[in-house]
Rosetta silent file (secondary structure, phi, psi, omega in degrees, C-alpha in Angstrom):
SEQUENCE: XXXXXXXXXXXXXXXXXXXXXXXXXXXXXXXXXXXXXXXXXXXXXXXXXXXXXXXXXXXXXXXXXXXXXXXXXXXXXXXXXXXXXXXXXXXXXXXXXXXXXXXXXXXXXXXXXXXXXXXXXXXXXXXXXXXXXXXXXXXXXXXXXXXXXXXXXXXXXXXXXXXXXXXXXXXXXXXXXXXXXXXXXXXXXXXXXXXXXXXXXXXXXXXXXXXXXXXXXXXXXXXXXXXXXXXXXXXXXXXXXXXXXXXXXXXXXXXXXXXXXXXXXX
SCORE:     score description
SCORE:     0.000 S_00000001
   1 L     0.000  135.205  178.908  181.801 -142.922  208.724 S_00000001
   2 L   -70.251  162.239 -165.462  183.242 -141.962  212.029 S_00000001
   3 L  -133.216  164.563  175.913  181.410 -139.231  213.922 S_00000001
   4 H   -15.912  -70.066 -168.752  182.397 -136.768  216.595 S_00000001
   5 H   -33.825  -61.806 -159.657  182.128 -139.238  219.428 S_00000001
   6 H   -94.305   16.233  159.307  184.614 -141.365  217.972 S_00000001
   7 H   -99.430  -30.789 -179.038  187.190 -138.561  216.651 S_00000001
   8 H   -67.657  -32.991  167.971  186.972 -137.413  219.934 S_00000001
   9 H   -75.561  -26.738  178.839  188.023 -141.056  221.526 S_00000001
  10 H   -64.187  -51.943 -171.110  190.785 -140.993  218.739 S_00000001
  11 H   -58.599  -44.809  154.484  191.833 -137.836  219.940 S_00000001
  12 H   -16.686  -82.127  168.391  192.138 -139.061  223.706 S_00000001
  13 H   -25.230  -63.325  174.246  193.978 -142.173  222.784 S_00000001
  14 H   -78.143   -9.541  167.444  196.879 -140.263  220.952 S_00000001
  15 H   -43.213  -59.726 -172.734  196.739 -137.539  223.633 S_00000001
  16 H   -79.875    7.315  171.561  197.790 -140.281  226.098 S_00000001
  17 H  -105.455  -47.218 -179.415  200.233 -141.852  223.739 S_00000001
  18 H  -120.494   -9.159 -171.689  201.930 -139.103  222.379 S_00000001
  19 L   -86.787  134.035 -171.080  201.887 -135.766  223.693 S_00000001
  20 L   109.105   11.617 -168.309  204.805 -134.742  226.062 S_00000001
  21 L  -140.038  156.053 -164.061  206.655 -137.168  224.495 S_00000001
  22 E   -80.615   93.272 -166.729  209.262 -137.047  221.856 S_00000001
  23 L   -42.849  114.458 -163.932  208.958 -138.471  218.019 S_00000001
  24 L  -114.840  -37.158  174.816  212.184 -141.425  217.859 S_00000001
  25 L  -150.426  102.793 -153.238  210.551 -142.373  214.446 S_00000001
  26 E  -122.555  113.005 -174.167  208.013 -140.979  211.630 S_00000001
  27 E  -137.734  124.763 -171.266  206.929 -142.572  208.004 S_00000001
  28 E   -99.742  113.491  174.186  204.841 -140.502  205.806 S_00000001
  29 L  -132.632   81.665 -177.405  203.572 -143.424  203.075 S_00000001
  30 L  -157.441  107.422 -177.429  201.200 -140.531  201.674 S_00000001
  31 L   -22.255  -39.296 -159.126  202.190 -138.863  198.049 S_00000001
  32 L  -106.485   -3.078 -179.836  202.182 -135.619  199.118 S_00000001
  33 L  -114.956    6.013 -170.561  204.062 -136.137  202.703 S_00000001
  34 L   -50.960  -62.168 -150.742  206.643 -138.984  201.607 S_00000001
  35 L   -86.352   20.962 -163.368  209.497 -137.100  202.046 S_00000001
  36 L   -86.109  105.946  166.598  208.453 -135.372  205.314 S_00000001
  37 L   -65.303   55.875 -152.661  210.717 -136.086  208.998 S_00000001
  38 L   -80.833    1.594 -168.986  209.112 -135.069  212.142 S_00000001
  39 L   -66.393  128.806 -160.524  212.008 -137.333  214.358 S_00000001
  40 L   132.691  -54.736 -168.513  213.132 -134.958  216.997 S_00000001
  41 L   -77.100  118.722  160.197  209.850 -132.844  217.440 S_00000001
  42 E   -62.297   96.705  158.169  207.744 -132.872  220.704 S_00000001
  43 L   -10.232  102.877  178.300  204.223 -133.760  220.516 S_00000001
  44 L  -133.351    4.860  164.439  202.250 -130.952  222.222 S_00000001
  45 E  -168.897  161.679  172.673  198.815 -131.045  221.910 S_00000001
  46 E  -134.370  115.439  160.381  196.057 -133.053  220.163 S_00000001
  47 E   -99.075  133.945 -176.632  192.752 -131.061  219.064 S_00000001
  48 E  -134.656  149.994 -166.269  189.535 -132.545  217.313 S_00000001
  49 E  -137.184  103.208  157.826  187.029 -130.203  215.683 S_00000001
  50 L    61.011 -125.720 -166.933  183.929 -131.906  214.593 S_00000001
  51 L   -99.115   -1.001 -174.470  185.277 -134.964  212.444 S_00000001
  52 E   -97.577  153.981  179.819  188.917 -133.311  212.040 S_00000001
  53 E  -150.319  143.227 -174.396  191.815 -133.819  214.163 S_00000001
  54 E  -145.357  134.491  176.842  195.274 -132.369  214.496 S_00000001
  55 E  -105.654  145.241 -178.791  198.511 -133.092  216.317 S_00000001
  56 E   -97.326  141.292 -175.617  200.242 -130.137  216.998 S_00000001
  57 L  -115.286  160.151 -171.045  204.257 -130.166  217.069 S_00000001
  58 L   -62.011  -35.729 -162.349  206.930 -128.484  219.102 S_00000001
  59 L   -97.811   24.663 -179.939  208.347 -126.500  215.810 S_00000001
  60 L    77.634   11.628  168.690  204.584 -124.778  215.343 S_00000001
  61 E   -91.540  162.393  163.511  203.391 -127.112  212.730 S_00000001
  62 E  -127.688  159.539 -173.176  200.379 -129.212  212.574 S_00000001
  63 E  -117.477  139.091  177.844  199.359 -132.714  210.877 S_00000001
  64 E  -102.944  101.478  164.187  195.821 -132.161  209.686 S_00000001
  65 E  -131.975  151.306  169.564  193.519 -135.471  209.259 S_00000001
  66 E  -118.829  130.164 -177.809  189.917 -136.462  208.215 S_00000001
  67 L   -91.049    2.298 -175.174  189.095 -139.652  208.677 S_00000001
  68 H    26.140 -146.605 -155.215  185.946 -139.343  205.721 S_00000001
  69 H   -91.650    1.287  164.215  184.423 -143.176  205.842 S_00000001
  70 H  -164.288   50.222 -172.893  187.040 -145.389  206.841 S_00000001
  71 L  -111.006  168.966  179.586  190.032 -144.108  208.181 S_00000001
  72 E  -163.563  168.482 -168.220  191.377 -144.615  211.764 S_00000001
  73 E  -144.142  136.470 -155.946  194.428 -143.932  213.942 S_00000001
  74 E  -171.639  110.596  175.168  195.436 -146.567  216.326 S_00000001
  75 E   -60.306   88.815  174.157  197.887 -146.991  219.252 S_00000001
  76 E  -110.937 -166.405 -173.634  200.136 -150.027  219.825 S_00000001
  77 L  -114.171  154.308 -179.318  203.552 -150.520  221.920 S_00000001
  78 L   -33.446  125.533 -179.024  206.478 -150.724  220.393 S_00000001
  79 L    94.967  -14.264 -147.068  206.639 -154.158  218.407 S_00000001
  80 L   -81.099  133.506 -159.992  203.469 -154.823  218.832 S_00000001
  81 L   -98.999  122.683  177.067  201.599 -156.785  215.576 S_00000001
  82 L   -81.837  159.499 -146.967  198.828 -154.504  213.885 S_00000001
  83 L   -98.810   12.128 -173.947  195.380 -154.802  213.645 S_00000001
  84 L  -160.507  161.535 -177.950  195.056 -154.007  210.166 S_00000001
  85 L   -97.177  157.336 -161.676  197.242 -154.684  207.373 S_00000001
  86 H   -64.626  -16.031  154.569  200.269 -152.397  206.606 S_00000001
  87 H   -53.524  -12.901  147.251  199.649 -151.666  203.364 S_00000001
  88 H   -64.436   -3.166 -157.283  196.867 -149.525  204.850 S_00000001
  89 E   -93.331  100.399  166.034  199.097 -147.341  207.114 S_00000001
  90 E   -86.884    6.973  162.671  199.581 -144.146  205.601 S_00000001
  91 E  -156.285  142.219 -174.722  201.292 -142.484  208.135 S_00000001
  92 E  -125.575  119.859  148.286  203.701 -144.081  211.425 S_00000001
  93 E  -107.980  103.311 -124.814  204.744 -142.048  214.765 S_00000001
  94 L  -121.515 -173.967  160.010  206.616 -143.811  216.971 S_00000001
  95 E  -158.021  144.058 -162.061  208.202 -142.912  220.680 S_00000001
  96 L   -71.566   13.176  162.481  209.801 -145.151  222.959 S_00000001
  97 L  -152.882   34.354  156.010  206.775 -146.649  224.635 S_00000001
  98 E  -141.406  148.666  156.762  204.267 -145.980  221.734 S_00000001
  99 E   -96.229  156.041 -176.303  203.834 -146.621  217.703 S_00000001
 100 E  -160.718  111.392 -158.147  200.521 -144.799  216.259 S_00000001
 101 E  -116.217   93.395  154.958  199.558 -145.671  213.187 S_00000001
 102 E   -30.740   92.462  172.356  196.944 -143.812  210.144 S_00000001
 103 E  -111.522  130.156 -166.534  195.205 -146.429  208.623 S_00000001
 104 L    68.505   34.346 -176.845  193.018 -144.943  205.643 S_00000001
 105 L  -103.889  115.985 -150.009  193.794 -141.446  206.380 S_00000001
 106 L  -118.635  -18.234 -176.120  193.950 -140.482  203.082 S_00000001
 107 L   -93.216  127.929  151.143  193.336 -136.295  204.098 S_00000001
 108 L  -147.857  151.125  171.739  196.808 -135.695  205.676 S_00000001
 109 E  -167.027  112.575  176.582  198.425 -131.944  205.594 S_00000001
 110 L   -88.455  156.788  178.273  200.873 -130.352  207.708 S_00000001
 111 L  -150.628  172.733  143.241  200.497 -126.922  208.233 S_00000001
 112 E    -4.163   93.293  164.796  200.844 -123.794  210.780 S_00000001
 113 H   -43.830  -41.093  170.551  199.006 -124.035  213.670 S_00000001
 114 H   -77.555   23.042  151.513  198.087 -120.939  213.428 S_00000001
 115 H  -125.732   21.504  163.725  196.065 -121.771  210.191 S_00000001
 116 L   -50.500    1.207 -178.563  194.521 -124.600  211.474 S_00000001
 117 H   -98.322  -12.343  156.702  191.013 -122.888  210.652 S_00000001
 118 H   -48.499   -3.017  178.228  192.066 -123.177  206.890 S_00000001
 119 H  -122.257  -44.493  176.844  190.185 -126.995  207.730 S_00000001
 120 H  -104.920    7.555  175.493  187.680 -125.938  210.127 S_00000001
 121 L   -82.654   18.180  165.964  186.599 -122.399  210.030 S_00000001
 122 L  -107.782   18.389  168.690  183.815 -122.723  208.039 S_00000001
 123 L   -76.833  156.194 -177.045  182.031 -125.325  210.398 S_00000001
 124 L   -71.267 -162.884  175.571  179.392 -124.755  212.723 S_00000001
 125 L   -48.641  137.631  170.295  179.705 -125.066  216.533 S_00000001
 126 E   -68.001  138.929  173.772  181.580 -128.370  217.366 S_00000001
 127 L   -86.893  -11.047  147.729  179.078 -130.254  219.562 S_00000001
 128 L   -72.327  -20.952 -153.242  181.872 -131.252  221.770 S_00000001
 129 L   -51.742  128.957 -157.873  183.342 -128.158  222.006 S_00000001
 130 L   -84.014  -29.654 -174.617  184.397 -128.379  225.894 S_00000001
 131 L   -84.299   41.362  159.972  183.309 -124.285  226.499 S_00000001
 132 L   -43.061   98.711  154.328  180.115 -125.235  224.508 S_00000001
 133 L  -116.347 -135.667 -174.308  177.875 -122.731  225.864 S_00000001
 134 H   -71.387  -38.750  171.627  174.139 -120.584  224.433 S_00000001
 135 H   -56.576  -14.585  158.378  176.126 -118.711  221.973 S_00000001
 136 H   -68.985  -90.803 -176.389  177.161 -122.276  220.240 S_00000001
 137 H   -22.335  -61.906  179.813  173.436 -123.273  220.542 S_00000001
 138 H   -46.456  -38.436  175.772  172.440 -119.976  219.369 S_00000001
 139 H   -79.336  -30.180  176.082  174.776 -120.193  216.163 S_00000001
 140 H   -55.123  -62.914 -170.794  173.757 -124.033  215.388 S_00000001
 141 H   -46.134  -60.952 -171.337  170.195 -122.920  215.668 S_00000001
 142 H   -42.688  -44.392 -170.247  170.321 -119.871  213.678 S_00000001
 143 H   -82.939  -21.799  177.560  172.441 -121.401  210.867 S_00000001
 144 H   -62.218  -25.388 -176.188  169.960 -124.808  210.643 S_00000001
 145 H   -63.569  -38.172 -162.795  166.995 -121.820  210.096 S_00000001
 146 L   -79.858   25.054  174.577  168.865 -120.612  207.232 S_00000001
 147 L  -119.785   43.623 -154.622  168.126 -124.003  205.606 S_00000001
 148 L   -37.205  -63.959 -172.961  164.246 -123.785  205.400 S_00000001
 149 L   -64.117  -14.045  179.555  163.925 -125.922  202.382 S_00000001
 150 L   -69.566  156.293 -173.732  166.550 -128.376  203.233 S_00000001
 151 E   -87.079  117.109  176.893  165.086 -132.204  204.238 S_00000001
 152 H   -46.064  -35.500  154.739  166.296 -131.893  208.234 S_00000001
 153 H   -83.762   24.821  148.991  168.279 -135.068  207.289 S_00000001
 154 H  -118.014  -46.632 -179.376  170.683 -133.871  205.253 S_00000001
 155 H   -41.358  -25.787 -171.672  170.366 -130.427  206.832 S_00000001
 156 L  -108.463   23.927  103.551  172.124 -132.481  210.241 S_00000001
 157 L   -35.758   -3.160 -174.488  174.429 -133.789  208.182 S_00000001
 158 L  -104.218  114.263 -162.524  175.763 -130.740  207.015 S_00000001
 159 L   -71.774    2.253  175.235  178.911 -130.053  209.095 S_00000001
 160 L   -90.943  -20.993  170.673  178.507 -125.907  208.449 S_00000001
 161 L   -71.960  -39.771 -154.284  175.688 -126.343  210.730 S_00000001
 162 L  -171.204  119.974  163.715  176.662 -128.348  213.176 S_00000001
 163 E  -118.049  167.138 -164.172  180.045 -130.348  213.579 S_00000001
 164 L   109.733   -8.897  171.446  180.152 -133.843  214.562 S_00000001
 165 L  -102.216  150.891  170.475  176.902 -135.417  213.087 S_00000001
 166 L  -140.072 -163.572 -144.673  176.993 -138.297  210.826 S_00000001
 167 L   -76.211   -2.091  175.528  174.509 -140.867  209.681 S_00000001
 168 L  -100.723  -15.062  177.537  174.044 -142.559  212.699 S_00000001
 169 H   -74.008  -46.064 -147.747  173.446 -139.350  214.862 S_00000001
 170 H   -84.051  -15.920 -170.210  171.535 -138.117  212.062 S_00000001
 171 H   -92.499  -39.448 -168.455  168.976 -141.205  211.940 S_00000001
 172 H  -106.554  -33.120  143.511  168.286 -141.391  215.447 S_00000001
 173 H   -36.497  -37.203  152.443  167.981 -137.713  216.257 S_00000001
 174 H   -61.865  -36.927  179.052  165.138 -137.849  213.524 S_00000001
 175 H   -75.861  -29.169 -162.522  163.476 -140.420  215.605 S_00000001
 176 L   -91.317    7.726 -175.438  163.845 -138.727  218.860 S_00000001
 177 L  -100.823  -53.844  171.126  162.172 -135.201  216.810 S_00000001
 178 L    89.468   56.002 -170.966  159.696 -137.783  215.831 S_00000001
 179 L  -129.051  158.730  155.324  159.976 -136.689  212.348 S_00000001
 180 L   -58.857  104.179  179.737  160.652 -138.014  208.726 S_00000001
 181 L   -37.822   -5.247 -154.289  164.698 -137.187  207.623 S_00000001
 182 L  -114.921    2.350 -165.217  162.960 -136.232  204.432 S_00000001
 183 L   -78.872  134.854  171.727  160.412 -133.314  206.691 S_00000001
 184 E   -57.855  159.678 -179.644  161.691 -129.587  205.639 S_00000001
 185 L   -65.690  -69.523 -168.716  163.644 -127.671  208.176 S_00000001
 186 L   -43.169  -18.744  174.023  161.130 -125.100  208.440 S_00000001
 187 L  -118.444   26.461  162.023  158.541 -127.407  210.122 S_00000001
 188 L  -115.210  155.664  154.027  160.781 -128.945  212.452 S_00000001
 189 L   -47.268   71.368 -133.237  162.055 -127.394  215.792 S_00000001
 190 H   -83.596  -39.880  162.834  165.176 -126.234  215.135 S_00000001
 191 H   -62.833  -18.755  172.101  166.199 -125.551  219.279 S_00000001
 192 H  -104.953  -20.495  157.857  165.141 -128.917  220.720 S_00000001
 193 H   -31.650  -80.629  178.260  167.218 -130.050  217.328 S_00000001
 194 H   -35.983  -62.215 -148.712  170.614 -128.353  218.895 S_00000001
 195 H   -87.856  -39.065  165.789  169.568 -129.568  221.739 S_00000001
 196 H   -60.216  -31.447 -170.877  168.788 -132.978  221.279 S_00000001
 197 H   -75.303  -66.448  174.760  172.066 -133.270  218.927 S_00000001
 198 H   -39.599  -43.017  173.503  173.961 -131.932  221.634 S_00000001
 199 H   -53.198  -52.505 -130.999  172.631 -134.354  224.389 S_00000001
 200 H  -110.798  -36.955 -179.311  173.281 -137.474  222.333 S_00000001
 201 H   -82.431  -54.269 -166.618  177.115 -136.842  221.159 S_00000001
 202 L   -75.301    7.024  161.597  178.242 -135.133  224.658 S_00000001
 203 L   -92.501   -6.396 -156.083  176.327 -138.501  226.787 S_00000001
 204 L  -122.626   -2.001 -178.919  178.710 -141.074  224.208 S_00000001
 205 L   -53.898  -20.591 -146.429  181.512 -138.393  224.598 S_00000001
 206 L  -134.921   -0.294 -175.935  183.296 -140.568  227.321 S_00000001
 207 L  -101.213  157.404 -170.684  181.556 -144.259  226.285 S_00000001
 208 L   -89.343  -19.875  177.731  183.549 -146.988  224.891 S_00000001
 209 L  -139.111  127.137 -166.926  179.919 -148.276  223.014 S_00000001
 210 L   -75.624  126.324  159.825  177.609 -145.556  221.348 S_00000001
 211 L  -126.402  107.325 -171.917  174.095 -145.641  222.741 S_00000001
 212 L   -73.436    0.942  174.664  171.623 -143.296  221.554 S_00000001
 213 L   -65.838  -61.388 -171.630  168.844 -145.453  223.948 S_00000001
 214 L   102.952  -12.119 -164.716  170.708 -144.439  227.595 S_00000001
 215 L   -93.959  158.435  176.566  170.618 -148.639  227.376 S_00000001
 216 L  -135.345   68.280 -170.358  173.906 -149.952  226.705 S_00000001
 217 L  -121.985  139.397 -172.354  172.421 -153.275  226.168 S_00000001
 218 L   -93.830  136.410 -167.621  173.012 -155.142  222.624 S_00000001
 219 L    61.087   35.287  167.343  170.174 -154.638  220.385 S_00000001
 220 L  -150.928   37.969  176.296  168.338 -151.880  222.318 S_00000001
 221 L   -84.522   -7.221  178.419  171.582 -149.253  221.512 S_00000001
 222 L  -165.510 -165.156 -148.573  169.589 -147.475  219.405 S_00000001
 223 L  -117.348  -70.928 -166.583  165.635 -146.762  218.294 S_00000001
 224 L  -125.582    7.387 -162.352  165.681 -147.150  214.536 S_00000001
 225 L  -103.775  136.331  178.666  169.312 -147.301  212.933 S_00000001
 226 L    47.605   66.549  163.396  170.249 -150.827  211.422 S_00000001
 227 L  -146.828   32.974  177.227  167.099 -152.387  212.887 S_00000001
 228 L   -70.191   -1.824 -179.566  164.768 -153.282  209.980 S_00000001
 229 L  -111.600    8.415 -165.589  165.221 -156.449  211.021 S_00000001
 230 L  -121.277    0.119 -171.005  164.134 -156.201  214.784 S_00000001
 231 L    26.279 -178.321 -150.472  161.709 -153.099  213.933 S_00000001
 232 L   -63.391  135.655 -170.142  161.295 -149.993  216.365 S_00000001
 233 L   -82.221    0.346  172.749  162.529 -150.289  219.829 S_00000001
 234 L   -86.607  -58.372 -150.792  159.925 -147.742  220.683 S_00000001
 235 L   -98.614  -38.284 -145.686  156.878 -148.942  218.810 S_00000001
 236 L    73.461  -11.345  173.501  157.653 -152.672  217.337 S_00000001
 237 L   -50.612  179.977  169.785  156.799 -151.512  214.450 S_00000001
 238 L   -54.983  135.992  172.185  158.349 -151.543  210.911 S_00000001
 239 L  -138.644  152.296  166.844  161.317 -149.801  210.473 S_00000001
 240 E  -149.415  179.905 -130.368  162.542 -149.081  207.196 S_00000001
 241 E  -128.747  138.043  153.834  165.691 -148.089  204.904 S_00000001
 242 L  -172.668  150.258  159.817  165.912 -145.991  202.027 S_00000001
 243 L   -50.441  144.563  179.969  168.563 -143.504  200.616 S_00000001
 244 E  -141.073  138.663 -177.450  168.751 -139.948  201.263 S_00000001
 245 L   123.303  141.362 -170.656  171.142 -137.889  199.603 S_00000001
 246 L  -117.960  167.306 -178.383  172.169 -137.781  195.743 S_00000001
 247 L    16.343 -116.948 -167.347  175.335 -139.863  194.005 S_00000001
 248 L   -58.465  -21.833 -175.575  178.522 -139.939  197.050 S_00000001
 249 L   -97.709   21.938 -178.207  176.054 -138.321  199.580 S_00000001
 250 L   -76.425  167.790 -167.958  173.460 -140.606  199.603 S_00000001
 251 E  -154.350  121.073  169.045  173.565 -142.278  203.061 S_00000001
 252 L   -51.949  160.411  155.616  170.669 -145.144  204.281 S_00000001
 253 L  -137.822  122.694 -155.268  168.310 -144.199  206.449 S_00000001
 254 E  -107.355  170.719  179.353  166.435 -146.184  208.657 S_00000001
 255 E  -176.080  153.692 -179.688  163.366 -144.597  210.032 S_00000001
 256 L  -117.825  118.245  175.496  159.735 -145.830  211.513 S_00000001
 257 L   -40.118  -39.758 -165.169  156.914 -144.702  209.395 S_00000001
 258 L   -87.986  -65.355 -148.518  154.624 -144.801  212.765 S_00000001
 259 L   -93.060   18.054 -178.643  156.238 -142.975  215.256 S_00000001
 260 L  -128.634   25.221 -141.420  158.069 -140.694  212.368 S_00000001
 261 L   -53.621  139.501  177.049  154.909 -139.151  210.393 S_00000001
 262 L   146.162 -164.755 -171.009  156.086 -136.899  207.069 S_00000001
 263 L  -100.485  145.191 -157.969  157.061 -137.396  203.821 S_00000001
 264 L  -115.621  144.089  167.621  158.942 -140.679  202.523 S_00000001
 265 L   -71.505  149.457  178.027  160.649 -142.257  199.248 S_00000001
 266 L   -81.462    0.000    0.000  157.478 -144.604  198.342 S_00000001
């Protein structure tokens, strides 16, 4: 599933592709947008909120998308032969020296702009949020408290807490707490949480390859996520997998028993 970081590099990309510049062609291949035109309309801003992102238009509308686990939006030049095949594209915006393309965006909605918090206002602080200052930290913290009982790995996974983490954020911030995902809220540190969460999205805000490590080195990009077979890059140890999460929200988890002491699926 894509995560802040990389809605935030999405958002970038079509910034610099489309805004200031005018929509020459637009195809909605989405049930509830088929019959929709935007050719005409100026591009005039692109905002991402946690995992959501919206281009804003000249006539005060907005296109709303979530990319959930395997959508993506992706910038070629006119003509240009696409990376994926077109029966994926569910939405096309062209201009005369870009095409931008929805592939799997299966959440699309235009709306107001000025109801764009009908998609995000009940999430917590974005962890990108460019004013991020202590009142975002204060409100992450405060609302992760009001989850005593939740297992702190689903608890950072919950995007009313905190937006922007997903499962790979959420796996290696447990290692860097030096906790179990499955350890209650209430006996973890919920301010070097925030804080650690923050650190780790805002250093990968600006990288073209996520390293939660500081190494940008292949196979030492991250501590314990996908490395059961190369075990802990701290330790050497064992690292091992197990779901967390019931029916669609289970999610692996990788995690090292040694340097992550708490309670475990056996």
């Amino acid at each position: 599933m894509p995560e802040g970081d990389t809605v935030l590099h999405t958002g970038e990309r079509l910034r610099a592709a489309l805004v200031g510049r005018t929509l020459t062609r637009t195809d909605f291949r989405h049930p509830a947008l088929a019959t929709l035109d935007l050719t005409g309309l100026d591009v005039v801003a692109v905002r991402t909120v946690g995992k959501h992102l919206f281009l804003r238009f000249s006539d005060g509308t907005s296109l709303h998308s979530h990319l959930k686990m395997d959508g993506s939006w992706r910038v070629f030049t006119p003509g240009q032969r696409w990376s994926s095949p077109g029966h994926h594209a569910r939405v096309i915006l062209g201009n005369r020296s870009a095409e931008v393309v929805g592939f799997r965006v299966h959440d699309l909605a235009v709306v107001p702009t000025e109801q764009e918090s009908r998609f995000v206002g009940h999430l917590g602080p974005d962890l990108l949020d460019p004013e991020w200052g202590p009142g975002h930290a204060a409100t992450a913290v405060e609302r992760l408290r009001q989850r005593p009982d939740a297992e702190i790995g689903e608890a950072l996974l919950d995007q009313r807490v905190m937006a922007g983490i997903g499962n790979v954020y959420k796996t290696e911030i447990c290692f860097l707490l030096g906790v179990s995902p499955w350890t209650p809220v209430a006996e973890v540190d919920a301010e070097r949480t925030v804080k650690i969460a923050r650190r780790l999205l805002s250093a990968n805000a600006h990288r073209s390859r996520r390293t939660t490590t500081g190494m940008d080195v292949r196979g030492r990009r991250s501590w314990v996520y996908e490395r059961t077979r190369h075990g802990c890059l701290r330790c050497g140890g064992r690292v091992r997998i197990a779901d967390q999460g019931v029916g669609t929200r289970a999610r692996p988890t990788w995690f090292c028993p040694r340097c992550q002491p708490g309670p475990a699926p056996a």
